[in-house]
N, C-alpha and C positions, 0 to 999 in steps of 0.2 A: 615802201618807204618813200614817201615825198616829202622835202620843203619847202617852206613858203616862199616864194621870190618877193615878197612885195616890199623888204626892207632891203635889197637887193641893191647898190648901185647900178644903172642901166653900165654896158657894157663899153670900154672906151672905142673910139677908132678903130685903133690899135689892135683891140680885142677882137672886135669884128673881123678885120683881112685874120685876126690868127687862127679866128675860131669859124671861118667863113663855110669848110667844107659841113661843121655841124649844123650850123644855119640853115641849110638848104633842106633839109632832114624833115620830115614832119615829125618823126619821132623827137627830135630834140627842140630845133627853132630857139627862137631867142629864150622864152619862157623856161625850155630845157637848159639852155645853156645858162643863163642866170642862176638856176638850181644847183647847178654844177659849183659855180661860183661861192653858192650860199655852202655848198657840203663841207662834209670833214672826215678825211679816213686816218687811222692810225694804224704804220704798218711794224709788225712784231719783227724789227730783223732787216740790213740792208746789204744782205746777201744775195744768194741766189735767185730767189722768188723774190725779195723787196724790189732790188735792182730794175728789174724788167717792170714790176708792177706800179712802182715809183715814180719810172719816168715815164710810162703809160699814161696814167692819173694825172702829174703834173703835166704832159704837152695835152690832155683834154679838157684841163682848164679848172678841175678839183678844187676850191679856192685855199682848201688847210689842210696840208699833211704833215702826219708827226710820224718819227722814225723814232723806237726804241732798241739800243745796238750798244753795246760797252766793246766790240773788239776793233782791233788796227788792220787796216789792209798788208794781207800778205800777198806775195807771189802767186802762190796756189789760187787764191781767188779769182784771177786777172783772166784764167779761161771761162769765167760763166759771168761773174760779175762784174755786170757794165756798168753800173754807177761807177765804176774805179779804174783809174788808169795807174799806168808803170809809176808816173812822176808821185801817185799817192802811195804808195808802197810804205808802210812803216805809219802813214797817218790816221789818225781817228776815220775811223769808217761814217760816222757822222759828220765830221766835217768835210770829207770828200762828197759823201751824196747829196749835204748841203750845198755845196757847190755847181755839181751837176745840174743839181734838178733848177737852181736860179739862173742859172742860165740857160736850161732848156725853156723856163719861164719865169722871165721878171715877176709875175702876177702873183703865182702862188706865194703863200705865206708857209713856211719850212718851220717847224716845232722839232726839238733834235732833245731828246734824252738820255743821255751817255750813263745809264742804269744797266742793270740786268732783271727782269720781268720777275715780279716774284709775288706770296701771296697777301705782300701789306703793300704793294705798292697797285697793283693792276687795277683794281676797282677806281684806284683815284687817277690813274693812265688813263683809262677807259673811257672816264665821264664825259671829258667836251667831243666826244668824237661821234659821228653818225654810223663808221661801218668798223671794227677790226680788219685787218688783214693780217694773216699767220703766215707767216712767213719763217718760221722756227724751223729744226734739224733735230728734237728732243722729245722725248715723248715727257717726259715732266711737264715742258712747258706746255706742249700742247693740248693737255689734258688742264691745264691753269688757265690756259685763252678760251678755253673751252665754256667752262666753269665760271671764269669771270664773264663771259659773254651772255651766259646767261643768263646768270643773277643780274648783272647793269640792263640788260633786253638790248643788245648789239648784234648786230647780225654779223656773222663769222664766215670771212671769205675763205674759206680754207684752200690749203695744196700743199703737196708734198711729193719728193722727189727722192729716187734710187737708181743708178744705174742708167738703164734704157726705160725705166718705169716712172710716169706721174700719176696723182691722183686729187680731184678738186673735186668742190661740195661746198654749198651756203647752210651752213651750221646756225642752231639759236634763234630762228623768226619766231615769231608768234604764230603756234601750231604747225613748227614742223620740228624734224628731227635734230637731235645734237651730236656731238662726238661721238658722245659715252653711248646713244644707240645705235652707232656701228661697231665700235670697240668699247664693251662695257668695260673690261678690263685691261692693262697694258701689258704686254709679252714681257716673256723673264727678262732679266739685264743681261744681255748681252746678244741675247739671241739675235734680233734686229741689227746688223754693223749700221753703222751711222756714213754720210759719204766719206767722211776723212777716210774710211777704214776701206769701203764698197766703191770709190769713185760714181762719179756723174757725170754723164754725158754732157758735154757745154751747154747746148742748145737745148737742154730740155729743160730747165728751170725757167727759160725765152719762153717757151709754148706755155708752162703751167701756168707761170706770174703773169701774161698776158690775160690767159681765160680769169684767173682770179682777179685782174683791173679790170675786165670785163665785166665779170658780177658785179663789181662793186659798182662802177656804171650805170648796171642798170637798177639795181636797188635804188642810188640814190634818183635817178632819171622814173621809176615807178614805169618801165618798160620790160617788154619782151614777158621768158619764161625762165627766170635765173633756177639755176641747182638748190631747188630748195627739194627735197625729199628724192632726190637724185645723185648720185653717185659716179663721178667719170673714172675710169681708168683707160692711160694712152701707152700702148705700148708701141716706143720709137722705131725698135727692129723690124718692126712687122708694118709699122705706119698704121696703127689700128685703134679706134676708140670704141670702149664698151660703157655701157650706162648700167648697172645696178638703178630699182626701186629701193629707198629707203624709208620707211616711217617711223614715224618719233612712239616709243617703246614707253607705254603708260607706265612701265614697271621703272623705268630710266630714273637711276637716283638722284640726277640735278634736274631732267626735266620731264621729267613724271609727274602723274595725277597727283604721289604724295611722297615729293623729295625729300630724300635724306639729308643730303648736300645743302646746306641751306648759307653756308658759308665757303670761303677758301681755306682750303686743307693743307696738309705739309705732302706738293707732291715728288718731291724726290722720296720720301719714306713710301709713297700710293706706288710708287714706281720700283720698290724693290731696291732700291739703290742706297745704297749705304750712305753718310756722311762721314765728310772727311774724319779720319780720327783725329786724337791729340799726334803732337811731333816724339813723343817717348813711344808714344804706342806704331809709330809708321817707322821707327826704327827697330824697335823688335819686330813685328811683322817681316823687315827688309832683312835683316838679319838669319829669320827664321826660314822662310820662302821667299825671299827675293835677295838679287843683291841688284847692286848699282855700276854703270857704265866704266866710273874713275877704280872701282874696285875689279872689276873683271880686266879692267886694263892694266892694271896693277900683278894681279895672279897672273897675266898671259907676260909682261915682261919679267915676271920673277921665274917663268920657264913652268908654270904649273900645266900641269893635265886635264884639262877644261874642254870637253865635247860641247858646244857650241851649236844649239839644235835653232833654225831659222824656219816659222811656220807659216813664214807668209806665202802667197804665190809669186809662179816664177818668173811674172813681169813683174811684180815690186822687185823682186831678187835680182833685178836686172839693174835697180835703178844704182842703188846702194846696196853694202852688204858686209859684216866684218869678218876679216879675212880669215880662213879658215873654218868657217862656220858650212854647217850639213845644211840642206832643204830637203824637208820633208813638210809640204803646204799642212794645216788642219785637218784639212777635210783627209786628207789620206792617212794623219797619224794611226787612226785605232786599225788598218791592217797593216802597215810597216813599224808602227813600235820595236819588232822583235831584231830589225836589224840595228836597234842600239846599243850596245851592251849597258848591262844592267849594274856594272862594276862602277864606271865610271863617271863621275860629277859632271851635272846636266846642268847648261843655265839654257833657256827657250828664249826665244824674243820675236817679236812681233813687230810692226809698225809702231805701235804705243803702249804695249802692253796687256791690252785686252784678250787678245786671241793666245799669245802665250801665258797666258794665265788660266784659260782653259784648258791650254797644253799638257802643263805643269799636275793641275786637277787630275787628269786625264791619265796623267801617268803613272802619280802617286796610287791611285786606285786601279793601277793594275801591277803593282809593287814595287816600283821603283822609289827610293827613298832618297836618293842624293840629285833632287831637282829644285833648281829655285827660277825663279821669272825674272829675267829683266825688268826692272823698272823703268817703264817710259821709252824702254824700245828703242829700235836703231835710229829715231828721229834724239831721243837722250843722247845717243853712244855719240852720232852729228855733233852734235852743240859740246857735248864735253871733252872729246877725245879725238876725233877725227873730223874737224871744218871743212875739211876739205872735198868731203863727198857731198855730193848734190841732195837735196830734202824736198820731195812731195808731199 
C-alpha cells in the first residue's frame, strides 16, 4: 500500500529538524516521509494497544488519525495506558488522547469518535482511512474489524494481549489471510477471561501496540516484510517470539473464493453472548439465581445465615474482600465443593460476576439448590455498600 505524495505539501522547517532522523533513511527520505504525511490510520480503542500505537504513529508524522473509544479514564488504566495521565482520571479517553497526541505533534490532524464500534456504523468509520488498527479487548468486536476490513479492502493491524502473552498479524490485504482463517469460530462466552478479569502485564500492550505502529508504517511506507500470512506470539516470561505460517482459507466465509459474509452481522449473537434482557426479566432472573450487593447486605445485618462463597484468586482476595466470606478460587471448586455444606444458602461472587456465575452453574449441577451469584461482584458490593475498600 503506497500513496501518492504529489498533492502532498512539501514538508515545513519545522517538519524536517522533527522528522530529520527519518530523512536520513533511504527507506523513508523525504518522498517517504510526505507519504506518511499524506496516510490515515484509524485506531479501534485508546487503550492499551491504542495508546502506545497512537503516539508511535503521531511522533512518526501519520498526517490523520482517528480514535474510536466511548469510555473515561480510570485509575486501573494508568498502569499500561500512556495516553492517560492521573490528572485525566474520570475524563473522556478521547479527549485525553486528543490531547496527548497534539502535543506530542502539532501536525497531526486528531479525528475523535466517542461511539462504540458497531455493525451500522464501521463501514462508514472505515472509509477515509488507509490502515485499521485493532486495538479492541472483545471478541465481538474483533470479529466486526475483521469483517468490516474486509468487505471496505483495509488492511487490519491487528494485536492483542493476555497476561504475560501478545499476539499481532496484518489481517485483510489483498490475497492474504484474515481473522476468521485463524479463528473460524469464536470460543464459548466466558471461556477466554478478558484482562479486567486475567490482568495484563503493563509493558506488554508497549511491545504489541508498538509492533502494530510498526506494521502500519510500513504498509503505508510500501516497505520491509509486514505480518501479512504470519502470525506473532511474544511470550514476556520467557522473553520469547514465535511466528506461526498462516494462509488465507479458500473455504474462509468473508474471505474466501465464495463468502458467505457478504455483509456485517449481529456479532454479539456470532459470539454466543446473549443480549441484554428487558428490566422485568433481569429482575426475575436476580430474584431467581442471583441477588444484589444492597440485598445480601441487608440479610447479613438482619443476622441471616448466608455462606458467602468468593472464587476469585487469592491475590485478588487480598485486595478487597466481604467480611466473612470463604475462598475457594474456580479452578479448585469441582474438587473442594464437598466441604460446603449442602444445607446452607450460597451466594458466589466474583470480581464481576462472570466467574461466579460459573460457580453457581457448577454447583447447581452437582445438586446444590440454594445458590445464587452475586450480581456485579465485589466491584458492585464497592460502589454500593462498602466505598471504603479499594477497586481494581
Amino acid at each position: 500500500m503506497t500513496n501518492s505524495v504529489a498533492s502532498v505539501p512539501d514538508l515545513s522547517q519545522e517538519e524536517i529538524r522533527r522528522y530529520s532522523r527519518h530523512l536520513i533513511m533511504p527507506e523513508v527520505g523525504m518522498d517517504g516521509q510526505k507519504r506518511l504525511k499524506a496516510s490515515s490510520v484509524l485506531c479501534i480503542g485508546a487503550g492499551g494497544l491504542g495508546s502506545p500505537a497512537a503516539m508511535y504513529l503521531a511522533a512518526a508524522g501519520v498526517g490523520r488519525i482517528g480514535i474510536v473509544d466511548f469510555d473515561v479514564v480510570d485509575y486501573s488504566n494508568l498502569q499500561r495506558q500512556l495516553l492517560h495521565g492521573t490528572p485525566d482520571v474520570g475524563r473522556s479517553k478521547l479527549a485525553s488522547a486528543k490531547d496527548r497526541l497534539k502535543a506530542l505533534n502539532p501536525h497531526v490532524e486528531v479525528d475523535t469518535y466517542e461511539t462504540s464500534l458497531s455493525s451500522d456504523n464501521a463501514l462508514k468509520l472505515f472509509e477515509p482511512y488507509d490502515v485499521i488498527l485493532d486495538g479492541t479487548d472483545n471478541f465481538p468486536t474483533r470479529y466486526l474489524v475483521n469483517d468490516a476490513c474486509v468487505l471496505s479492502g483495509k488492511p487490519n493491524a491487528y494485536g492483542s494481549i493476555f497476561r504475560f502473552e501478545g499476539q499481532a498479524s496484518v489481517f485483510a490485504t489483498k490475497g492474504g489471510p484474515c481473522y476468521r482463517c485463524l479463528y473460524p469460530e469464536p470460543p464459548p462466552p466466558g471461556l477466554v477471561p478478558s484482562c479486567a478479569e486475567g490482568g495484563v502485564l503493563g509493558v506488554l500492550p508497549g511491545i504489541i501496540g508498538v509492533i502494530q505502529a510498526t506494521e502500519t508504517i510500513k504498509l503505508m511506507l510500501g516497505i520491509g516484510e509486514p505480518l501479512i500470512g504470519r502470525f506473532l506470539i511474544y511470550d514476556a516470561l520467557k522473553m520469547r517470539f514465535r511466528e506461526l505460517k498462516l494462509r488465507r482459507d479458500p473455504e474462509c466465509p468473508v474471505c474466501g473464493d465464495h463468502p458467505t459474509v457478504t455483509k456485517l452481522i449481529d456479532y454479539e449473537q456470532f459470539c454466543g453472548m446473549r443480549p441484554e434482557p428487558p428490566a422485568q426479566q433481569v429482575a426475575a432472573s436476580a430474584n431467581q439465581w442471583e441477588t444484589t450487593s444492597v440485598e445480601l447486605k441487608r440479610r447479613l445485618d438482619a443476622g441471616e445465615k448466608v455462606f458467602i462463597l468468593d472464587v476469585r484468586e487469592p491475590n485478588e482476595y487480598q485486595i478487597n474482600r466481604i467480611p466473612g466470606s470463604t475462598l475457594i478460587p474456580l479452578g479448585e471448586l469441582p474438587r473442594r465443593y464437598q466441604e460446603i455444606d449442602r444445607d446452607q444458602e450460597i451466594v458466589a461472587l466474583c470480581k464481576m460476576g462472570g466467574r461466579s456465575a460459573k460457580a453457581t452453574d457448577f454447583l447447581r449441577s452437582v445438586g446444590f439448590t440454594r445458590v445464587k451469584n452475586l450480581r456485579g461482584g465485589i466491584l458492585d458490593w464497592v460502589d454500593k455498600v462498602d466505598p471504603s475498600q479499594p477497586k481494581y
